[in-house]
C-alpha positions as a LaTeX table, in Angstrom:
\begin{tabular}{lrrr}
\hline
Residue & $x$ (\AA) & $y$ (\AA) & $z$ (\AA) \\
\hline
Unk1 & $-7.22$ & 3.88 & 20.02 \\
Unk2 & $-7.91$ & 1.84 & 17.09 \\
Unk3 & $-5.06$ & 1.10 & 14.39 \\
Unk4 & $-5.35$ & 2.31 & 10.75 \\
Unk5 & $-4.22$ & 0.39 & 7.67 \\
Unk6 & $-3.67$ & 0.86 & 4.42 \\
Unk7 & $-4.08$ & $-2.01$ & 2.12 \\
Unk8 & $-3.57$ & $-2.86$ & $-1.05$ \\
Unk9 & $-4.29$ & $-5.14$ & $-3.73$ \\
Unk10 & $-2.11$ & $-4.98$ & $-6.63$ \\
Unk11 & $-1.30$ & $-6.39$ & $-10.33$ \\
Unk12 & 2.06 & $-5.10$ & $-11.75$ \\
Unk13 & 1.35 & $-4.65$ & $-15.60$ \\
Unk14 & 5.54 & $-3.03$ & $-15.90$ \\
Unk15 & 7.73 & $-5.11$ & $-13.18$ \\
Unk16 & 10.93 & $-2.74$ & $-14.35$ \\
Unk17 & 9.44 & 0.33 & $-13.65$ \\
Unk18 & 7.42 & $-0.68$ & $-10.18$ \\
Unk19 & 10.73 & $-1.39$ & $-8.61$ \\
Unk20 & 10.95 & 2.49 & $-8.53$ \\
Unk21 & 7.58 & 2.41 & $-7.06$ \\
Unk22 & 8.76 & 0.00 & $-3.98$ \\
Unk23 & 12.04 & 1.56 & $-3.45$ \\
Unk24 & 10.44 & 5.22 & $-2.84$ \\
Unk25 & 7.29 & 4.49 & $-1.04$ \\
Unk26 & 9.21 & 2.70 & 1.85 \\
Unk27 & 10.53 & 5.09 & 3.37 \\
Unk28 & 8.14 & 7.88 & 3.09 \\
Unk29 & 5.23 & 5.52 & 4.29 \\
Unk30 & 7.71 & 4.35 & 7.30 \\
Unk31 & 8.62 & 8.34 & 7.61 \\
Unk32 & 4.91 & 8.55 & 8.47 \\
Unk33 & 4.64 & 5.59 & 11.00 \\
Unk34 & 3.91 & 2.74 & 9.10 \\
Unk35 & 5.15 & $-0.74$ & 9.07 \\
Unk36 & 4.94 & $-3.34$ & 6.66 \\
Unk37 & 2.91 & $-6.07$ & 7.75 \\
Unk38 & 2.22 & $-7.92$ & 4.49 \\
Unk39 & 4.27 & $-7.09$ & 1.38 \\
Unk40 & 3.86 & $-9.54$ & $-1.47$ \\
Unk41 & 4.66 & $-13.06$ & $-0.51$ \\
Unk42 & 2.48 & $-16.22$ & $-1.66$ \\
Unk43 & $-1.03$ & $-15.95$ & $-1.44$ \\
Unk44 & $-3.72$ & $-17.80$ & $-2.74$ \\
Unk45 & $-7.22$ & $-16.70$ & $-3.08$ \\
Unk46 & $-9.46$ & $-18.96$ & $-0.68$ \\
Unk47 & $-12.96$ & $-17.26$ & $-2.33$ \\
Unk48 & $-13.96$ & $-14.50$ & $-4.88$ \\
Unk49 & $-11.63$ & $-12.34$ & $-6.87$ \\
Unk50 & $-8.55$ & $-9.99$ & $-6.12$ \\
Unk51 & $-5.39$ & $-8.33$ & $-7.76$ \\
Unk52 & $-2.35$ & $-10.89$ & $-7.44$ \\
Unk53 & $-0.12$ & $-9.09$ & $-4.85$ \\
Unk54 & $-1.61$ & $-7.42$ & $-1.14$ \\
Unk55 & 0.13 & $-5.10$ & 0.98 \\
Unk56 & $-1.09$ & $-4.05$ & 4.61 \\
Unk57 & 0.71 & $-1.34$ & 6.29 \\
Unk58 & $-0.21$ & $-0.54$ & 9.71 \\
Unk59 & $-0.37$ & 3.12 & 11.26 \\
Unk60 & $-0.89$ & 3.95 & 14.72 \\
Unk61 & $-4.32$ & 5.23 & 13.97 \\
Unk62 & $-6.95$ & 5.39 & 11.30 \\
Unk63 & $-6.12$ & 9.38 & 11.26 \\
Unk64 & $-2.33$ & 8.77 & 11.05 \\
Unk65 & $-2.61$ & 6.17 & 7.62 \\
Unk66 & $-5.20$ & 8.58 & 5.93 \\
Unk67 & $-2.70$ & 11.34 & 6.71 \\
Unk68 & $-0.12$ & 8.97 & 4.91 \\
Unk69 & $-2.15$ & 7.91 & 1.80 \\
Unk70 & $-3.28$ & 11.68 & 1.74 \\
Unk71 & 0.55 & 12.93 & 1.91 \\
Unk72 & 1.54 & 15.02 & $-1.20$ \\
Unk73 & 5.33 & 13.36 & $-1.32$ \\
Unk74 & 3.10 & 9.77 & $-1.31$ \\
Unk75 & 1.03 & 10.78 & $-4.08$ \\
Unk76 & 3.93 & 12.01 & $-6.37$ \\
Unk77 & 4.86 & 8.52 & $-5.89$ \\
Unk78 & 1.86 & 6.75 & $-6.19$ \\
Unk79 & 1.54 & 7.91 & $-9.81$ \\
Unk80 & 4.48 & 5.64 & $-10.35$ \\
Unk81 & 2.31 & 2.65 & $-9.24$ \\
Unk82 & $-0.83$ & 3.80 & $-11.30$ \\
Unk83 & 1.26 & 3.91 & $-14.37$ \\
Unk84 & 2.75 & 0.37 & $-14.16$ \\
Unk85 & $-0.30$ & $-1.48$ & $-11.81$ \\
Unk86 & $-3.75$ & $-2.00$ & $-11.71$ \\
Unk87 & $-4.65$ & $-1.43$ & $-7.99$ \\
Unk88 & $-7.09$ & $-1.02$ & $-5.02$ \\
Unk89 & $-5.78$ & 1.27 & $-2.30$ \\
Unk90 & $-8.36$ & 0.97 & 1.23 \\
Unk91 & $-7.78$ & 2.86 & 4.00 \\
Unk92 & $-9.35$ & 1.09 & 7.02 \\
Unk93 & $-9.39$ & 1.20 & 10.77 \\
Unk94 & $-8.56$ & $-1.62$ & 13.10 \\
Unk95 & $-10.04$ & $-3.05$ & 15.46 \\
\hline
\end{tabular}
């Protein structure tokens, strides 16, 4: 079975209050079988545009991350991150 990921492309506009954002989502995304693959860290954009920080969390399945992103205890805390980011949140499945 094919993994699921959720990735994310991210500009924090309000670095204070994000740290709120990081220290909550952890666990409950781990809670839910995710690991952090990519968290921050240097990039640099090789072609096009993006947001300046990317995140890839990997799920055991494609079903298992949307049932993350979808999860009502996430999306209390993802209002944190739309408050103080711009952001692009993809749910994709692996190959």
């Amino acid at each position: 079975m094919p993994k699921g990921y959720i990735i994310g492309h991210i500009t924090v506009t309000n670095p204070d209050a994000y740290k709120e954002y990081v220290e909550r989502d952890t666990p409950i995304l781990q809670a839910l079988g995710g690991q952090f693959i990519v968290r921050g860290g240097q990039a640099e954009v090789m072609e096009g545009e993006t947001l300046m920080r990317h995140v890839v969390i990997e799920f055991p399945s494609y079903a298992q991350a949307m049932t993350a992103y979808n999860d009502p205890e996430y999306q209390e805390v993802a209002d944190i991150r739309r408050r103080n980011a711009d952001s692009v949140i993809i749910v994709v499945e692996g190959a």
